[in-house]
Steps between C-alpha positions, in 0.01 A plus 500: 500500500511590908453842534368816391718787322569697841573222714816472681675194590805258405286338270248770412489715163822705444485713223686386183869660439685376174811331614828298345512096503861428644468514898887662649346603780391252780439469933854475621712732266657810572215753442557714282594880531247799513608783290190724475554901523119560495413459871108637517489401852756443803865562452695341222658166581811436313599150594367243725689551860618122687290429813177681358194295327376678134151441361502618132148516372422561105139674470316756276222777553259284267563181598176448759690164689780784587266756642384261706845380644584789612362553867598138540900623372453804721419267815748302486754802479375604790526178690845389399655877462683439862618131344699693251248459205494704243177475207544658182217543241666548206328567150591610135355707196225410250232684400270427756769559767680855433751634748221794544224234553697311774577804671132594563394150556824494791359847600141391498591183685693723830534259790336225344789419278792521797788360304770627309348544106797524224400541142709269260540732173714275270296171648894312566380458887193335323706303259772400746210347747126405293686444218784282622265346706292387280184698670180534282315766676476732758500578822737255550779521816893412544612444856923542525601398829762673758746319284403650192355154317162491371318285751121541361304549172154535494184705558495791760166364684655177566816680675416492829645182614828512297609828590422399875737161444760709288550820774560256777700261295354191499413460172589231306581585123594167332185364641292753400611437145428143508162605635476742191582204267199364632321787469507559183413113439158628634473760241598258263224269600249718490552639152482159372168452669652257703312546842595181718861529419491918594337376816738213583788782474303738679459280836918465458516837528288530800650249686896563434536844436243582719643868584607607135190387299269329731287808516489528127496143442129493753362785310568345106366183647197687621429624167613216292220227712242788418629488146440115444162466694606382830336807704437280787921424565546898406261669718637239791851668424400808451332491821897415672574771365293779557527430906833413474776624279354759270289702773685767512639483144199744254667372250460118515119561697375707146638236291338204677188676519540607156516150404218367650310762415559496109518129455165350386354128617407399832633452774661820572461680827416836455459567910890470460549704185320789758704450810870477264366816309379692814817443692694552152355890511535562869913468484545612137563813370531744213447279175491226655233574724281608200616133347342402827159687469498427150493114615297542742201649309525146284473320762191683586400470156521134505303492792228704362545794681498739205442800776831453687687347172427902328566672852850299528538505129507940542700459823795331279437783247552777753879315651595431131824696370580462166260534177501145423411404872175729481399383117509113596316614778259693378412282264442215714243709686337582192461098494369514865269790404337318215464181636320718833249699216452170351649603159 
């Protein structure tokens, strides 16, 4: 309803995973143990050591929300490596995702991917985490703290603050499940098309659990008032947050720009949808930076500057990696093309 295929955030598309119905798996159990042999990056990691912080992230070479994640995973490795965080990507077999295709895509990847990559070959790292879990899609994230509980479930983009809380110790798991109960109130809410009441929920959110899900909770409310009509309330939000919280975050900047710029009806300020997307592309990189472009050229395009919108549109062809990346792509500038030549 919120975003496009490729976007990346908490409550962004995922892509779909089949999974089992009875949850055993939930924040504040003992995580469970990693027994993969397969190790296609890093050094094989045989139990989780006391004292140390483990991210285990479940991804695929054709999943385009993974692709994506991954400069984000390998920056946060690099900024909590001397807090005694360790992130593991880890991924199993299907016939999209071959031991021999996740080796080159590793390869292909060098220093962008700078995380340990294990390859799950009988999927019971999978089963014992998604599927105990009760996690639909992927890339989805586990954080097990120094103690070796599972402190955090969710989406890798929407790390950032929990990791920081969780490595210092001050984070707080029962109330981060209460917040979760909440959470998925919202999702609840909105399925049912019940806006006011997903809304209602959402300000809770924002105003008690405001370092868990506020920043999550801001950006579904941004979306959701664009959703219903009210574009003057949204673009006064999503003004907060484009000089305040989410300027240096790509990944929140593309979505709110993405949002103003694909939602129809008045009201909506596209000299905002510009200055979100621009910034969005000057700190993003790899995929995500030609996400960026890619949203940047509609926002041209819904300003009616077909020129730039086709010169952006081939900038986000040129950083795409990945075969689905460049045929979305390309055919969306196909669409800018036409609409240029007037056919």
């Amino acid at each position: 309803m919120f975003a496009k295929l490729a976007r990346c955030a908490a409550i962004g598309t995922v892509c779909v995973a089949s999974v089992a119905f009875s949850q055993t798996l939930k924040v504040g159990d003992k995580a469970p143990p990693i027994e993969i042999p397969d190790w296609v990056k890093g050094e094989q990691i045989t139990g989780f050591e006391k004292g140390k912080v483990y991210v285990v992230e479940f991804w695929a070479t054709w999943c385009p929300p993974c692709i994506e994640s991954i400069p984000h995973l390998s920056k946060l490795q690099a900024r909590f490596k001397d807090q005694g965080v360790e992130v593991i990507g880890v991924t199993r077999p299907d016939a999209r995702n071959t031991r021999d295709a996740v080796e080159r895509f590793v390869k292909k990847q060098g220093d962008k991917m700078a995380y340990r990559v294990a390859f799950d070959t009988n999927g019971t790292t999978y089963e014992r985490y998604m599927v105990a879990a009760r996690q639909g899609g992927i890339p989805t994230a586990f954080i097990v703290d120094r103690k070796g509980s599972l402190a955090w479930i969710g989406h890798p983009m929407a790390m950032d603050k929990p990791l920081e809380l969780i490595a210092r110790g001050a984070w707080d798991a029962k109330k981060y499940a209460k917040g979760s109960a909440i959470q998925q109130q919202v999702q609840q809410h909105l399925r049912a098309g019940e806006f006011d009441a997903a809304l209602e929920q959402l300000d809770t959110l924002i105003r008690d659990y405001p370092e868990m899900f506020g920043d999550d909770a801001r950006l579904l409310k941004f979306q959701v008032l664009l959703y219903v009509g009210k574009a003057d309330e949204a673009m006064k939000l999503g003004r907060q947050l484009v000089e305040g919280p989410f300027r240096d975050n790509p990944a929140m900047l593309n979505l709110i720009a993405w949002g103003i710029a694909t939602t129809p009806g008045e009201g909506r300020d596209l000299d905002l949808a510009l200055k979100s997307a621009t910034r969005a592309v000057e700190l993003a990189e790899g995929n995500e930076k030609a996400d960026s472009l890619d949203t940047l050229a509609r926002v041209y395009f819904e300003r009616g500057d077909l020129d730039k919108a086709i010169q952006t549109q081939q900038k986000a062809i040129e950083h795409a990696s990945g075969e689905q990346f460049r045929a979305q792509f390309e055919q969306t500038l196909k669409q800018y093309q036409a609409e240029r030549d007037g056919g």
